[in-house]
C-alpha positions in Angstrom: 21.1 73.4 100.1 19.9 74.0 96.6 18.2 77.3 96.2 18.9 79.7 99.3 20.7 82.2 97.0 19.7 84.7 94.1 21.8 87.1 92.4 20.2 90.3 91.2 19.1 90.2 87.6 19.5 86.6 87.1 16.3 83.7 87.6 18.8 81.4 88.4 18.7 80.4 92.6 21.5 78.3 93.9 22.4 77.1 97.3 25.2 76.0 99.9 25.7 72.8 97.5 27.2 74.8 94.3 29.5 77.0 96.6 31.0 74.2 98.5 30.9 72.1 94.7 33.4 74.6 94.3 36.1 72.9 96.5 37.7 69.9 94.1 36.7 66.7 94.5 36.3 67.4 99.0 33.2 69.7 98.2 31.2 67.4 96.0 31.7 64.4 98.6 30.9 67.0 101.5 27.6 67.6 99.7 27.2 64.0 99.3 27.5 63.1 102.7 24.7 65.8 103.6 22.4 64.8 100.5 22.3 61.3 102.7 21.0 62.7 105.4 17.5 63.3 103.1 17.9 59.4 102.4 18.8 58.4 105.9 15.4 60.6 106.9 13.3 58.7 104.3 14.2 55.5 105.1 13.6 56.0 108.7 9.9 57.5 107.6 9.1 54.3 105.8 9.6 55.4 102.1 9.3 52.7 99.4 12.5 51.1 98.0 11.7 52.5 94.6 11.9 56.0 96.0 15.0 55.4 98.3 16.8 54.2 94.8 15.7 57.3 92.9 17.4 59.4 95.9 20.5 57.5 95.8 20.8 58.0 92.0 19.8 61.7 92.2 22.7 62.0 94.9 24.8 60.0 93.0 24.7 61.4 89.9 25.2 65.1 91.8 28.2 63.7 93.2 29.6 62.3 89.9 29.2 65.1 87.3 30.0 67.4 90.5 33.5 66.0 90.6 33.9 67.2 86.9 35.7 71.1 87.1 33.4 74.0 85.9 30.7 71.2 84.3 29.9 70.3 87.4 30.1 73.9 89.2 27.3 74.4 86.3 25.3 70.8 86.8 24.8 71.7 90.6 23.1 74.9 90.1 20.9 73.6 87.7 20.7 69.9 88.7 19.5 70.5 92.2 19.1 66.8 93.7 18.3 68.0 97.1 15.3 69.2 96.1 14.0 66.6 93.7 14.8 64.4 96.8 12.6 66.3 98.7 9.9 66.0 96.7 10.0 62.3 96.0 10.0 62.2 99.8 6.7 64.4 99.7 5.1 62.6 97.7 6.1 59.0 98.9 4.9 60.6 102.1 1.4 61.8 100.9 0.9 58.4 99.1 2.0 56.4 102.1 0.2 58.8 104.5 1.2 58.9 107.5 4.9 58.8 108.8 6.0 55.1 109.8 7.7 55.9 112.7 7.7 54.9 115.9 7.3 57.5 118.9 10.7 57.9 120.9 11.1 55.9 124.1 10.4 58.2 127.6 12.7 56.8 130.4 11.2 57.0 133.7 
């Protein structure tokens, strides 16, 4: 969501979140309902409360300044919450060790 694309020329990468930020006020609250899924995954993996908290602000404060015309455009290529969310899930993850989750159910 954050860094799929690179123009030619330019260092900058940006992903599926700045072009749908593009869409007033609808694309930043689309990106915000997919940023959760990240959360919804790291609370089902067991991650701390302090990290969950850090994810909603990063998504938050994407969502917020996203909703702000051309400063936001700008904010979501550079911000890129999705992937500072995936690394405080790595890392809550490699501190925790393994995944807290419990196997799915077989019915017989």
């Amino acid at each position: 969501m954050d860094a799929k694309f690179k123009l030619p020329g330019i260092p900058i990468r940006f992903g599926l979140d700045a072009i749908i930020g593009l869409i007033p006020v609808a694309g930043d609250t689309i990106n915000l309902a997919i940023a959760g899924y990240i959360v919804t995954d790291a609370v089902r993996l067991g991650a701390r409360k302090r990290d969950i908290i850090k994810m909603l602000f990063n998504i938050f404060l994407d969502w917020l300044i996203g909703l702000i015309p051309l400063i936001g455009d700008i904010f979501d290529v550079t911000w890129k919450g999705n992937l500072r969310n995936i690394r405080i899930l790595q890392e809550a993850l490699m501190r925790e060790g393994a995944p807290k989750i419990s196997p799915p159910e077989v019915s017989k």
